[in-house]
C-alpha positions in Angstrom: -31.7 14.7 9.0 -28.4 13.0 9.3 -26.8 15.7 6.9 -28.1 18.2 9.4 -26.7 16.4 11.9 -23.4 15.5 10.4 -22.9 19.2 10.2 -23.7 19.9 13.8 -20.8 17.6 14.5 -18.5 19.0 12.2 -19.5 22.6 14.0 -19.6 21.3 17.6 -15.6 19.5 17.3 -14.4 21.8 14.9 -12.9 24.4 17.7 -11.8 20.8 19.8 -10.1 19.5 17.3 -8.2 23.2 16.1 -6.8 23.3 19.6 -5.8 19.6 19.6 -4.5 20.2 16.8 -2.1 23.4 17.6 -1.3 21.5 21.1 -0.3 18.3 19.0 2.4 20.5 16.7 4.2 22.2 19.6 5.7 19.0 19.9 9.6 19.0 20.8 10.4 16.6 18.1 8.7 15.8 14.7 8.0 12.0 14.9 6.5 12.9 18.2 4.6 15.5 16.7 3.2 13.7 13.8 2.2 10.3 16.2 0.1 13.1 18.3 -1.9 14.8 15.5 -2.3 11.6 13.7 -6.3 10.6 13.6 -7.0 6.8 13.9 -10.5 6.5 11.2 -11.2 2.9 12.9 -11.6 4.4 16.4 -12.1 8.4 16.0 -14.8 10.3 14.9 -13.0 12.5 12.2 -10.3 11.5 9.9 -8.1 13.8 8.2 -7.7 13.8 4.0 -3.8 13.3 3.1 -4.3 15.5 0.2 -6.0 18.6 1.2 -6.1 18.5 4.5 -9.7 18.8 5.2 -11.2 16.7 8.2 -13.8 14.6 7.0 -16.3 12.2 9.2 -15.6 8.8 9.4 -19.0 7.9 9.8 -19.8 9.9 6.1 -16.5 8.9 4.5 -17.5 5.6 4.8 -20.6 5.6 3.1 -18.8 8.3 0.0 -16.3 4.7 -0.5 -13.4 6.6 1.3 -13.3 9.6 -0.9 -12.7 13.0 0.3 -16.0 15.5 -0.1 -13.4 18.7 -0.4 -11.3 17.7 -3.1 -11.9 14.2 -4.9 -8.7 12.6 -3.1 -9.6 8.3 -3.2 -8.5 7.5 0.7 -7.1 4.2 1.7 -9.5 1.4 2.0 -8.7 -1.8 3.3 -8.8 -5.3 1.1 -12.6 -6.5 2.9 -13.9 -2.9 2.1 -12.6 -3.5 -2.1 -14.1 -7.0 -1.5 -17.3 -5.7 -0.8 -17.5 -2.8 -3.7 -16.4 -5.5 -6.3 -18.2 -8.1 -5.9 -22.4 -9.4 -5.4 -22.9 -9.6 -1.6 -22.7 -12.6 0.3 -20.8 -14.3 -2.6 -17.8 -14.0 -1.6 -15.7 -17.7 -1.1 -11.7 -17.0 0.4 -8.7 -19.3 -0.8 -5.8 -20.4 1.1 -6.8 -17.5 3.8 -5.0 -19.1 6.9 -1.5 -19.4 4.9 0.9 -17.5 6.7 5.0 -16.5 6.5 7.9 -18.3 7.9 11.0 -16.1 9.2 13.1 -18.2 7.3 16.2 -15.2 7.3 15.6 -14.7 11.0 15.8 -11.1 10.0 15.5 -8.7 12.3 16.6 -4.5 12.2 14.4 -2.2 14.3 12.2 -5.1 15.6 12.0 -8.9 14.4 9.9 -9.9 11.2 8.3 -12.5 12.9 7.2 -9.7 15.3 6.0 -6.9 12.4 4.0 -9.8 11.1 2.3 -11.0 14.2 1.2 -6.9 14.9 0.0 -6.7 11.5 -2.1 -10.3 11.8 -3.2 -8.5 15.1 -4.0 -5.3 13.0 -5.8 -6.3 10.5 -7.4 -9.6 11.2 -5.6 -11.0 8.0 -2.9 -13.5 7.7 -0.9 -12.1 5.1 -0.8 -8.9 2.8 -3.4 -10.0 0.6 -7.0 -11.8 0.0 -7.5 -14.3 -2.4 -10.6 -15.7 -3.5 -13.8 -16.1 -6.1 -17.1 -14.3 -6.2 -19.7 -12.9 -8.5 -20.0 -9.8 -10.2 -23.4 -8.9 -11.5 -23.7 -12.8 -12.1 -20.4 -13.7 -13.6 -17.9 -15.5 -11.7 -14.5 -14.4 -10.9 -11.2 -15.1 -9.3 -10.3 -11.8 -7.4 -7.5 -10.8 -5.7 -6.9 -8.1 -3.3 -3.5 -6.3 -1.9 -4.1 -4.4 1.7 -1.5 -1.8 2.3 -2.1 -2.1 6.4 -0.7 -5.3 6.2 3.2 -4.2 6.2 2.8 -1.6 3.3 1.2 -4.3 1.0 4.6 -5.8 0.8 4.6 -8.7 -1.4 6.7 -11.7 0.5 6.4 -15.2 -0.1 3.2 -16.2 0.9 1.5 -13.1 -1.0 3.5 -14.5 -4.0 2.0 -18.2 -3.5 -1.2 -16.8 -2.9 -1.4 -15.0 -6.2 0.0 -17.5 -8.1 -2.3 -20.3 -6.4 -5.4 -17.8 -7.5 -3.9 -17.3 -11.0 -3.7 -21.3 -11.3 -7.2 -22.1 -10.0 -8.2 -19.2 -12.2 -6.9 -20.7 -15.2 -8.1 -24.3 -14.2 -11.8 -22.9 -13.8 -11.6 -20.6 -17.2 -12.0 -18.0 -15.0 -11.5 -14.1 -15.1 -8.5 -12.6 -12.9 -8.9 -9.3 -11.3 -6.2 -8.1 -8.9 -6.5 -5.3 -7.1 -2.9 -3.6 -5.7 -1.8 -1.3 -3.2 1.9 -2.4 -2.3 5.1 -0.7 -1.5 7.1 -3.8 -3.6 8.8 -6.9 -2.5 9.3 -7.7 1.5 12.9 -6.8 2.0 12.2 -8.9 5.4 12.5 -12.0 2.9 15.3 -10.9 0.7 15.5 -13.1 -2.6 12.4 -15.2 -1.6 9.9 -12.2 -1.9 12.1 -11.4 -5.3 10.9 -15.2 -6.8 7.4 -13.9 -6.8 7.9 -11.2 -9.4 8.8 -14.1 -11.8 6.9 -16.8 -10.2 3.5 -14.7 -10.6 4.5 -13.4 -14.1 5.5 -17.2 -15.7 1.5 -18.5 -14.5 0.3 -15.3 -16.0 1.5 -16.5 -19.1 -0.4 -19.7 -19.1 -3.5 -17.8 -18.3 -3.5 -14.9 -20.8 -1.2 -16.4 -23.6 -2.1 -20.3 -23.5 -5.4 -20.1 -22.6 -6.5 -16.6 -23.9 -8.5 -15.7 -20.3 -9.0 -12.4 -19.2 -6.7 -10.7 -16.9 -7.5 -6.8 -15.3 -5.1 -4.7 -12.9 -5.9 -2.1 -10.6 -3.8 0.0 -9.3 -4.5 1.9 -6.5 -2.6 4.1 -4.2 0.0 3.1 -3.8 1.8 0.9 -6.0 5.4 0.8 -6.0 8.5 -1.9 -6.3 8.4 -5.1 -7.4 4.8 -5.2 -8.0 4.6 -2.2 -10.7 7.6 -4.1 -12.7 6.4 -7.5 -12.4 2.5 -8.8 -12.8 1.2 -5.5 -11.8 1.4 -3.9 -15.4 0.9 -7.4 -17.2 -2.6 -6.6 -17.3 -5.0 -7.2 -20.6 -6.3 -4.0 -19.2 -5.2 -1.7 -16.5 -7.6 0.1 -14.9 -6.6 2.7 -12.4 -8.1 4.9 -9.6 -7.8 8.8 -9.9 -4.8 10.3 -8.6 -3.3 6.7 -7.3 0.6 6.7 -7.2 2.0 4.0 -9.9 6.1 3.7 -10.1 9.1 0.9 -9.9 11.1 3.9 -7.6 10.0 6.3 -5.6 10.2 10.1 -6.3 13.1 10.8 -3.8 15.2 7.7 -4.8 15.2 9.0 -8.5 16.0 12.9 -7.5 18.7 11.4 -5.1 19.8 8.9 -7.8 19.6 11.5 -10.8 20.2 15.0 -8.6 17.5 16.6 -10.5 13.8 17.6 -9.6 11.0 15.4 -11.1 7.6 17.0 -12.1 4.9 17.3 -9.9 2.7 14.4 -10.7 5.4 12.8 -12.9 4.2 9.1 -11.2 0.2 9.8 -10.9 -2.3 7.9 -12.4 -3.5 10.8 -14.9 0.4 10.9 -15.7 0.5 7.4 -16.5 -2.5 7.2 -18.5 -1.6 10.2 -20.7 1.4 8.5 -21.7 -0.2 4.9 -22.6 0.5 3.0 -19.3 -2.9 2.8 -18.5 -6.3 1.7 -20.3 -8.5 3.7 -17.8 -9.3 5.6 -14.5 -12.3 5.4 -13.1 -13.9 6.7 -9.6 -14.5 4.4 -6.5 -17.8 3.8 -6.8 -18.2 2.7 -11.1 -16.0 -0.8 -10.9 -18.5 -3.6 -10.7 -20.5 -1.4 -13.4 -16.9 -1.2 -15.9 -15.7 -4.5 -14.8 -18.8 -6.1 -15.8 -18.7 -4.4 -19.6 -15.5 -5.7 -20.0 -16.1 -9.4 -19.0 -19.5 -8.9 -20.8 -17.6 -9.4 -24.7 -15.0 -11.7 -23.3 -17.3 -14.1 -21.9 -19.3 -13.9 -25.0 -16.9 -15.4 -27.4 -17.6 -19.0 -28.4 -13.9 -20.2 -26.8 -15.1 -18.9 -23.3 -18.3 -20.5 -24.0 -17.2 -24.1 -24.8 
């Protein structure tokens, strides 16, 4: 019945939503334009797939993990809707969750950084661009991490950085498996050389936790993930495990055509791209990671040093 329903919806709005839609483009300037037709998922009924186009329900997005129905495209999720496809439910125990950023460079261009973070804290409900914590997965324990692009892009400033590395250590303390889960634009230009320490902050104590004491580290990328976070602990992964068609790179598409004045492939910095040339281990679909996670913890945790 709801399927019947659903598509009574979709037939009932569709001629609404056309006309919105060709009212919304006449728009005398382009930003204006694109800030009409733009479709909120959170507070509208239909949402709009960046891929293909196609306007999907929010209602039935939502239950297909944020995937489009037309053409396979993974939508954004935020990090409490990962939280809740990785791990068992109700296990779920946050770390260093009301940690928050200083404006220590009283930076300011368009509007203050102190600002852009208190709309984002108002936005998402989160303190900072990223959830720390440990759960279970199918019974095992683990120390997950989780990156949410609405936060400013994902963008990885100091306390992100502290965060991480303060999972990593309790990670390593614990004998613990790391998963982080990434969807960043790169480093917090807001914090200049502070959100640049992180890159080597977070790679030295991933060191101590895959090299000294021979724990198990995964990475998933997933769109995007750009910047500082691709060239630093985002590809230090034992295994790198990646959604379909997510966009992995250090610089973006335009900054190296404008850098090298010469086109790039289609698809040059996709997922499939990445994994035919080595970078990545695997890609899987939204819905399979507690399943592939939990083979791949399944022979690590089995060896007698993990046991003892």
């Amino acid at each position: 019945t709801s399927v019947i329903n659903w598509f009574e919806d979709r037939r009932k709005f569709s001629g609404l939503i056309g006309s919105f839609l060709e009212e919304a483009t006449k728009s005398s300037t382009p930003s204006e334009g694109d800030r009409r037709v733009s479709v909120n998922a959170n507070k509208g009924l239909w949402a709009r797939c960046d891929n293909c186009g196609n306007m999907l329900h929010v209602k039935f997005s939502k239950q297909n993990r944020s995937v489009c129905e037309e053409c396979g495209y993974h939508l954004s999720m935020s990090s409490m809707e990962r939280i809740e496809l990785s791990i068992d439910p109700n296990t779920w125990i946050p770390l260093d969750e009301d940690t928050s950023a200083r404006d220590v460079l009283s930076f300011s261009d368009e509007d203050s950084h102190e600002n852009r973070i208190l709309l984002s804290q108002e936005k998402t409900g989160l303190a900072d661009a990223v959830q720390t914590g440990i759960g279970y997965l199918n019974g095992t324990l683990i120390a997950p991490g989780v990156m949410d692009f609405n936060f400013m892009g994902g963008s990885m400033g100091s306390v992100v950085g502290e965060k991480i590395t303060r999972l990593i250590e309790y990670a390593t303390q614990k004998l613990l498996p790391l998963v982080l889960i990434r969807a960043s634009g790169g480093a917090r230009m807001q914090e200049g050389t502070l959100s640049l320490m992180q890159m080597a902050k977070i790679s030295s104590v991933l060191q101590l936790h895959q090299v000294q004491k021979k724990l198990l580290y995964i990475s998933v990328p997933t769109y995007p993930t750009t910047g500082g976070v691709t060239a630093s602990f985002g590809m230090l992964g034992d295994i790198i495990i990646a959604e379909s068609k997510a966009y992995i790179a250090f610089a973006g598409k335009r900054v190296i055509e404008q850098t090298l004045r010469q086109k790039i492939p289609d698809g040059f910095q996709a997922a499939e791209s990445l994994f035919d040339n080595g970078l990545l281990d695997s890609i899987i679909p939204r819905n399979l990671p507690k399943g592939v996670l939990s083979e791949i913890f399944e022979p690590h945790l089995s060896v007698p040093y993990n046991k003892n």
